[in-house]
N, C-alpha and C positions, 0 to 999 in steps of 0.2 A: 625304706629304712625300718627297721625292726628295734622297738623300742623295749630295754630291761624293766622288769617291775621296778630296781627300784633309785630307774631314770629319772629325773625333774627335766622339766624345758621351761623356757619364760621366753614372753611374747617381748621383751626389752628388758632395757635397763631399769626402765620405772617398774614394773612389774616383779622385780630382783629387791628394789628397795623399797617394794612395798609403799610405793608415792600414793599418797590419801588422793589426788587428782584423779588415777585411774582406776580407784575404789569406788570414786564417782558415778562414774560409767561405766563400769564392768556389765552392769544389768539392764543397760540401754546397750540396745539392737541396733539403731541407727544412729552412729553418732554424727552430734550437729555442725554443721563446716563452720570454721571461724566468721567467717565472712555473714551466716548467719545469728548467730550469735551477736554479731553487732549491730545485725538492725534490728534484734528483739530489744537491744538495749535501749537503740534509740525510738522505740517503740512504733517503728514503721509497719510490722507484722509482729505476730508473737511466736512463739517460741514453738519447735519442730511438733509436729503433733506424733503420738506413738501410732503403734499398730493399731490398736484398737480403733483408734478416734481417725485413723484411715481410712480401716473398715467399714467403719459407718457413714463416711463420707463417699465413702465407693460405691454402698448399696443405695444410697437415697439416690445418685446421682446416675445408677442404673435405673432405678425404679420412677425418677423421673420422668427419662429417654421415654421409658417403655410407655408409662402413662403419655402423654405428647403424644407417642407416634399413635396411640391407640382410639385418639380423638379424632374425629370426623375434619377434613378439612374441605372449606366452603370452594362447591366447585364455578371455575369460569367457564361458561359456555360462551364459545364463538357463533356470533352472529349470522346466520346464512345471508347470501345475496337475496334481498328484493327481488329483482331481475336478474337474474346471472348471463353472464357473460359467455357466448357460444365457444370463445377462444380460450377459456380460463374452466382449469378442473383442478380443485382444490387436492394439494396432495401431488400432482402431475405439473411436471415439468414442459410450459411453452418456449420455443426456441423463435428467435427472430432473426433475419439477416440484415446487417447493419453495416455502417462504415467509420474508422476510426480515423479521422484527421486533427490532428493536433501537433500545431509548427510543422516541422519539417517530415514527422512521423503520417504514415499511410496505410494503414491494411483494410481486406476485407472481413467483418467480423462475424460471428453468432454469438447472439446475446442467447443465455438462457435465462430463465425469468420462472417464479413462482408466484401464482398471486398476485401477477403485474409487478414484480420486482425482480430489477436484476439483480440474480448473484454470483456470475460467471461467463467469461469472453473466452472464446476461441476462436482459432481464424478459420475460415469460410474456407474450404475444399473446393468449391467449386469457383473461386478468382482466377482467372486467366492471369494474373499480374500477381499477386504474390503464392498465393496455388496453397493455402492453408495455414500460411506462417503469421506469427505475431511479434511482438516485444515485449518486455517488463512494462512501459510505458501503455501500452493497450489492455494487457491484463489488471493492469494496477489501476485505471481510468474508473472500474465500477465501485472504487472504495468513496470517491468523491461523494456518491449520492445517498453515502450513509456518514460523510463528516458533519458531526457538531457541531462543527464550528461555522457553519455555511448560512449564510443571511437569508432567513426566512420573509424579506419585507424590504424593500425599498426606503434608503435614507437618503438625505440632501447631504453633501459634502460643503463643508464652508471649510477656510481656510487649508486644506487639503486634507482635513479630518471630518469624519463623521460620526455623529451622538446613537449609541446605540439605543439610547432611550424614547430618544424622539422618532417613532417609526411614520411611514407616507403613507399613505390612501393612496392604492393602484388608480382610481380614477381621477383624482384630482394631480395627480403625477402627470397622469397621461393629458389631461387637459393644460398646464403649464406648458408641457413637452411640446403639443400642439401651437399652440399660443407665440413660446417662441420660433418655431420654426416659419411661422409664418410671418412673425416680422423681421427676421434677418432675410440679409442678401444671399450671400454664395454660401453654401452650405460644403464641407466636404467630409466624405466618408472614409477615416479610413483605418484597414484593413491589412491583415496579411493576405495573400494570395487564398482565394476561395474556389476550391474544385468542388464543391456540392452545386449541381443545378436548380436546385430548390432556393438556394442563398439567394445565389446571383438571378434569380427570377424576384425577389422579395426585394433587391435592389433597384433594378429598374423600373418595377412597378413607382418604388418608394420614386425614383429619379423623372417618373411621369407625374405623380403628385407635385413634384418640387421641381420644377426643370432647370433652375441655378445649383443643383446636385452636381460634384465633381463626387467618383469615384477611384480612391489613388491606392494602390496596394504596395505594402513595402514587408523585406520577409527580412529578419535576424540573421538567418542562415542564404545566401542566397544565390543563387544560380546566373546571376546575369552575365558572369565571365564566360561558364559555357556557353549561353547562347550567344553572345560578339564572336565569339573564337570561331562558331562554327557558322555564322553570318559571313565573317571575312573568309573563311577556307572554304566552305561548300554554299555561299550564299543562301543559306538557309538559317533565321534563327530558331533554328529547335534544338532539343536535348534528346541527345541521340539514345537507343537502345543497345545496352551490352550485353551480350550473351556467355556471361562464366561458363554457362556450362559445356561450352564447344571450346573453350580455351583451355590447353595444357602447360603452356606457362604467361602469368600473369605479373604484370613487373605495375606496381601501382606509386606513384612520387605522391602523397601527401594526400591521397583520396583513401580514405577508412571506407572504403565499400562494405563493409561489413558491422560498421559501427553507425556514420553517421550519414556518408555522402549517399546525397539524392534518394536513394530507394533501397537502404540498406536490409528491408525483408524482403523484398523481390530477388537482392543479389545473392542473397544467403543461400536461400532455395537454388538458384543456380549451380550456387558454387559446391555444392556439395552433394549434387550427383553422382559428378564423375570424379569428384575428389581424391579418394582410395582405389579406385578400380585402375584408374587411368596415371597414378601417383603425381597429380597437379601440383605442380610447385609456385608457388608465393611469394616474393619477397615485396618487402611494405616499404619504402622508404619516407621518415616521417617527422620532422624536427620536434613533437609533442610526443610525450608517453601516450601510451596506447596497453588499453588491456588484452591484444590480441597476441597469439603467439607467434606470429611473423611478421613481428614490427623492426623494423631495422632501427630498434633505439639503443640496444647497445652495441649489437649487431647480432641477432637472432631471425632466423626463418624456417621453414620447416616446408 
């Protein structure tokens, strides 16, 4: 728009009637939000600073920075190994091959480790049985051994609470420990189902030490229906092997082979070999929701 010489504009009404309030301000640049203004009143801060007293506020607070960064800071050196470690190269990553059981979960693992610390699970390629697969649940296992929250020290439990203040002596624990074991009777151990040979060698040792040792194992999640069922039908009780991956259609009633039942990273790797090649079809039938996409919960299968 192209304005006549001898055009006027005004920026309002108040500016039309020449209001003394915006005579005020006309020559401030940033005008102060009401909101500020109140609390200069109630004298929480003071009142907006101009340009200038910005300015200077901007440079000291450059000149600051600059000086800080330009000061020497004290450096940590790391301590080398005394003796070091043939297996351990600071910097380089050692890998271990390990096994992940917990409840009803199973895989083969590799741990890798820096420094002697784990910071990272993958599953082992070379398992016959699950053949390199893992879970959330195995991955998420090496967070445990950096939680805070984890008891650094043996306490006594009274009344089904324990004083975190009052910490044990590992020796004198272990002496109690001893002490009563040897004046009770029947002792029993127990246990969810243990597939580690190392355990169940630390068991019977322990059950030579003590030979009134009962070892009883009992599992949350448990299989003992499979093994009757197939005691009474093929007079064997074992739990059999299923091969998804030779199956083109798989009809499953209330067994989440893919979620929970029995060996749910062994079946997964099966089942999805020949899943797209060979167009495997699925249906889950299942009175529980289920996060899988061929659950017949409202009736969906793929």
């Amino acid at each position: 728009m192209r304005l006549e010489d001898n055009q006027e504009l005004w920026l309002g009404v108040e500016h039309l009637n020449n209001d003394p309030a915006l005579k005020g301000i006309a020559n401030q640049e940033f005008v102060a939000l009401p909101i500020l203004q109140e609390v200069a009143e109630e004298q929480i801060t003071e009142a907006p600073a101009s340009r200038r007293d910005f300015l200077k506020y901007l440079g000291f607070s450059v000149g600051a920075a600059t000086l800080a960064a330009s000061c020497d800071i004290p450096v940590r050196r790391a301590l080398p190994y005394v003796v070091k470690p043939d297996q351990i190269v600071p910097g380089v990553a050692t890998y271990y091959a390990s096994s992940f059981v917990k409840g009803g979960d199973y895989c083969a693992v590799l741990v890798k480790t820096r420094e002697g610390r784990p910071i990272k699970i993958e599953g082992n390629s070379l398992s016959p049985i699950t053949k390199g697969g893992t879970n959330a649940r195995a991955q998420a296992s090496v967070l445990d051994l950096y939680d805070t929250s984890r008891l650094t020290s043996p306490y006594k439990v009274a009344n089904g609470t324990f004083n975190k203040q009052e910490k044990l002596d590992w020796v004198a624990l272990d002496a109690e420990i001893k002490g009563k074991l040897s004046a009770a009777g029947d002792i029993v151990i127990l246990s969810n189902t243990i597939l580690s040979p190392s355990t169940k060698a630390v068991i019977e040792e322990f059950k030579l030490k003590y030979p009134a040792t009962s070892h009883i194992t009992y599992d949350a999640v448990s299989s003992a229906a499979i093994l009757e069922a197939n005691q009474e039908t093929f007079g064997q009780r074992v739990i059999p092997a299923y091969h998804f991956d030779k199956a083109e259609v798989i009809v499953s009633i209330g067994a989440d082979f893919l979620g929970t039942w029995i060996s749910p990273i062994e079946y997964a790797a099966d089942y999805v070999k020949n899943r797209k090649s060979k167009g495997k079809r699925c249906p889950y039938v299942s009175p529980y929701p289920s996060r899988e996409p061929y659950v017949f919960n409202g009736i969906k299968f793929r």
